[in-house]
N, C-alpha and C positions, 0 to 999 in steps of 0.2 A: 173702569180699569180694564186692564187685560189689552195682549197687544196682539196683531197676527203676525204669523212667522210664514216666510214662503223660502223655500229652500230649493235651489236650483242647479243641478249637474255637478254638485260636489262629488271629488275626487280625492281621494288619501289612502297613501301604500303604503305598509312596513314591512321594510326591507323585502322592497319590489314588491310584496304581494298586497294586490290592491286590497281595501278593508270598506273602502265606499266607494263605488264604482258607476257616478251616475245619478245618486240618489236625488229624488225631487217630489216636493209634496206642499201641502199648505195646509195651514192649523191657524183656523178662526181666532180673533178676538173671543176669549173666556172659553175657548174648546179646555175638555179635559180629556187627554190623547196619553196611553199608554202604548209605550214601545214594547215589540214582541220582534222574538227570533231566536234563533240556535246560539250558543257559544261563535263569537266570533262573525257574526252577521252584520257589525257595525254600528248597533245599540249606542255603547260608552264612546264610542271615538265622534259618532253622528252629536250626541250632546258635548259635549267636547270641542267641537267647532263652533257650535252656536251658542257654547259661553267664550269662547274665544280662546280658550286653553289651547288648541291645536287650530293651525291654520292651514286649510285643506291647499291642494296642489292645483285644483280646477273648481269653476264653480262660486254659485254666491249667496249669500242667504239676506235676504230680506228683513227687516222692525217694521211693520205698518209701509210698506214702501222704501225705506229708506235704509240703504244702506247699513251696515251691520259695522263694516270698518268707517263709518261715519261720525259711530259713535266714540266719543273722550269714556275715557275708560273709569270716568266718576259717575255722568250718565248714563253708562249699562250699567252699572253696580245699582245705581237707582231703580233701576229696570227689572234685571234680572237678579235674581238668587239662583245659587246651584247648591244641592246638598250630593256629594262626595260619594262615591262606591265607599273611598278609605279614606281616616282623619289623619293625619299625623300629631300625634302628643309629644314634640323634643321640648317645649317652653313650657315650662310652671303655669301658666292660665290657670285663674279659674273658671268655673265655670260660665259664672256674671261678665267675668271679662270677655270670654269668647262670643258669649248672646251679646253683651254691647259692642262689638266689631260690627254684627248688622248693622248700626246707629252712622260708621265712619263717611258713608256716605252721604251724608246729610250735613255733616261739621268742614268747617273750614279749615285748615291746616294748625292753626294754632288754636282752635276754640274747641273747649271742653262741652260735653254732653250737658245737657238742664236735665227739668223735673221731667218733662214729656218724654226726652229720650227714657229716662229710669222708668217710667212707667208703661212704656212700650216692651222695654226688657223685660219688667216683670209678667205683664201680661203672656210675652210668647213665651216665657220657662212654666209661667201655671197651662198654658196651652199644651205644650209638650211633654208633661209632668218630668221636668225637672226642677222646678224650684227651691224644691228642699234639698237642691246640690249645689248650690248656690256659691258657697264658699268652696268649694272640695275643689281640689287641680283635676284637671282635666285627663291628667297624667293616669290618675286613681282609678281611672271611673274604666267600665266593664266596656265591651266593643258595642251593644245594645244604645248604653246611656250614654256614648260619646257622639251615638247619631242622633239621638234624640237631642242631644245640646246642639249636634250643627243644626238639627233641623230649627229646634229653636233661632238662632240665629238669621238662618233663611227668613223667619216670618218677622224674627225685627227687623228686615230690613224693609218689609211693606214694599214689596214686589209687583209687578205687573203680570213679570212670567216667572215662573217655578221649573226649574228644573232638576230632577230627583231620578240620580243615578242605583238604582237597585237600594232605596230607603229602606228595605226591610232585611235586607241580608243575616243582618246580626240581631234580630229582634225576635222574642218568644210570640205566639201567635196573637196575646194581648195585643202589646205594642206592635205589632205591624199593622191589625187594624184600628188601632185609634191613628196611628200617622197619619196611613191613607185615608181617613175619615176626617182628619183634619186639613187633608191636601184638597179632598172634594167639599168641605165646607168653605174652603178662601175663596174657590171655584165659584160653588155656589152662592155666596154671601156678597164677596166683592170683585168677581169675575174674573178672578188672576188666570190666566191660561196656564195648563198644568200641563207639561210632557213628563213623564216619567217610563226610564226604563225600567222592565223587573221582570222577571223567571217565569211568576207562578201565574199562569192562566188563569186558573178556577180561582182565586183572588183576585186578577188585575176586572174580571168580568163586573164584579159587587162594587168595585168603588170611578167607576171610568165608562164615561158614554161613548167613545169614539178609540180607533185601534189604528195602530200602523204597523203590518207586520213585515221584516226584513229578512230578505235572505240574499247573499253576497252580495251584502251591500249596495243591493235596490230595494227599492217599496215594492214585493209581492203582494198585496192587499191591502188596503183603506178602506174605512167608514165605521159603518156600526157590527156588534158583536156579530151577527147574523151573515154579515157580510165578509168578512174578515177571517173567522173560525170556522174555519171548515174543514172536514176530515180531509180534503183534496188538499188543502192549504199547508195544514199541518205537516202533511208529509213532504211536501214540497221542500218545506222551511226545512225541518227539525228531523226528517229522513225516519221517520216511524209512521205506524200503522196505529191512527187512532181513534174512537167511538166517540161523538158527541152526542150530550144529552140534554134537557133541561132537568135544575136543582127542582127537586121534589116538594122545596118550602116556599123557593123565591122567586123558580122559572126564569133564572137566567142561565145561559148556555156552562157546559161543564164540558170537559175532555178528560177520556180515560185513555189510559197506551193499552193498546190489545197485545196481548201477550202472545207471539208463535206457540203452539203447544213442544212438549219437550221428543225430540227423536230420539 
C-alpha cells in the first residue's frame, strides 16, 4: 500500500496574496511526512489541493505518476482519506453513521453496507476509542471526540494516503498521542503514506520520520529531523530565535524559543 505524491510549482492566492507560491516536493510510497511552518505558510491550503478541496491556479500534483485530476472522484476517496482542521455537526448523525461514510466508497449507488463493512466500522471506532459513542449524534459530542470519529472514519476508509490537517488541535495530550500513534502504526503496519500538518514540533519529532518545512509558501527544508530543524531554519520560518536540543529520555531533536531578556 501507500502511494507517492510528487507536487509541482503549485500556485494559489487569496485575495491576490499568494499562500503557495511555487511549492514542489515529493513524498515516497509509505513516507510519514509532517508539515511544519508559521501561521499562514501554506500547510492547510497545500493539503487541500491534494485532496482536491481547492484547485490551485498553477502547477500539478502527481498519484504514483499519474495525474491527480485523472482520477474519478470515487477512486481518490478510495485512495485518500483527509481528517479536517474543523467538523461541521448541522445533521443528526451518529456517530456509527459518520464512521460508515468511510465504507461509501467501496458501495455501489444503491447497495447497502454487509458484515465486512460493519466490521471494519467497528474496528476503526475501538481504534480510535470511540466506540462506546456509537449511538450518540455527532451534534453532542465535545470538539476532541468529533475528531476522533472523523479520524475514525478516515481509517474505515482503508486508505493508501492519510491526510491529517492539524489532528490534534482539540485533543487533551492523551488523545493527541494515541492518534498520532495510530497514524504511525497504519504507516508502519500497512504502509499508508502519512502527510500531516500540525503546530507542535516537539510532538511532530516522536511520531514522524521525514519533515517538510514551509515558509511563504515554498519548501524551506526537507528530509530528516536533523536536516530540517534547525535553529537557522526556524527563524527563517516562524521569525524567532530558537535553542535546539536532544530529549533527555529519547534523544530526539527538541526546540526551545529563547526568550530576549526584558529592557
Amino acid at each position: 500500500m501507500g502511494l507517492q505524491i510528487d507536487v509541482h510549482g503549485l500556485k494559489l492566492s487569496y485575495d491576490a496574496e499568494p499562500v503557495l507560491d511555487g511549492t514542489e516536493f515529493s513524498v515516497e510510497r509509505g513516507d510519514s511526512v509532517a508539515l511544519l511552518g508559521a501561521n499562514g505558510a501554506g500547510k492547510s491550503t497545500l493539503l487541500r489541493c491534494i485532496s482536491r478541496v481547492l484547485v490551485p491556479t498553477a502547477g500539478h500534483i502527481l498519484l504514483d505518476k499519474r495525474s491527480l485530476d485523472d482520477y474519478g472522484s470515487k477512486e481518490a476517496a478510495r485512495l485518500m482519506a483527509v481528517v479536517p482542521q474543523e467538523t461541521a455537526s448541522d445533521f443528526d448523525f451518529t456517530v456509527e453513521d459518520i464512521v460508515m461514510m468511510g465504507r461509501y466508497p467501496y458501495l455501489s449507488r444503491f447497495q447497502k453496507e454487509d458484515v465486512i463493512d460493519r466490521e471494519i466500522v467497528q474496528r476503526s471506532m475501538e481504534m480510535t476509542g470511540v466506540a462506546h459513542l456509537l449511538d450518540r449524534s455527532i451534534a453532542t459530542l465535545s470538539g476532541g471526540e468529533k475528531q476522533r470519529v472523523v479520524m475514525a472514519r478516515a481509517v474505515a476508509q482503508e486508505p493508501e494516503i492519510l491526510l491529517l490537517d492539524e489532528p490534534t488541535a482539540n485533543l487533551d495530550i492523551g488523545y493527541q498521542s494515541m492518534l498520532l500513534e495510530l497514524a504511525a502504526r497504519l504507516n508502519r503496519e500497512q504502509q499508508v503514506t502519512i502527510i500531516t500538518a500540525i503546530h507542535d514540533i516537539n510532538l511532530a519529532v516522536h511520531h514522524f520520520s521525514k519533515f517538510i518545512l514551509l515558509s511563504g509558501g515554498r519548501v524551506l527544508a526537507m528530509g530528516r529531523a536533523e536536516d530540517v530543524i534547525t535553529a537557522e531554519n526556524i527563524h527563517k520560518s516562524y521569525g524567532i530565535p530558537a535553542s535546539i536540543f536532544r530529549h533527555p529520555l529519547h534523544g530526539v531533536l527538541q526546540i526551545s524559543v529563547v526568550k530576549s531578556p526584558l529592557q
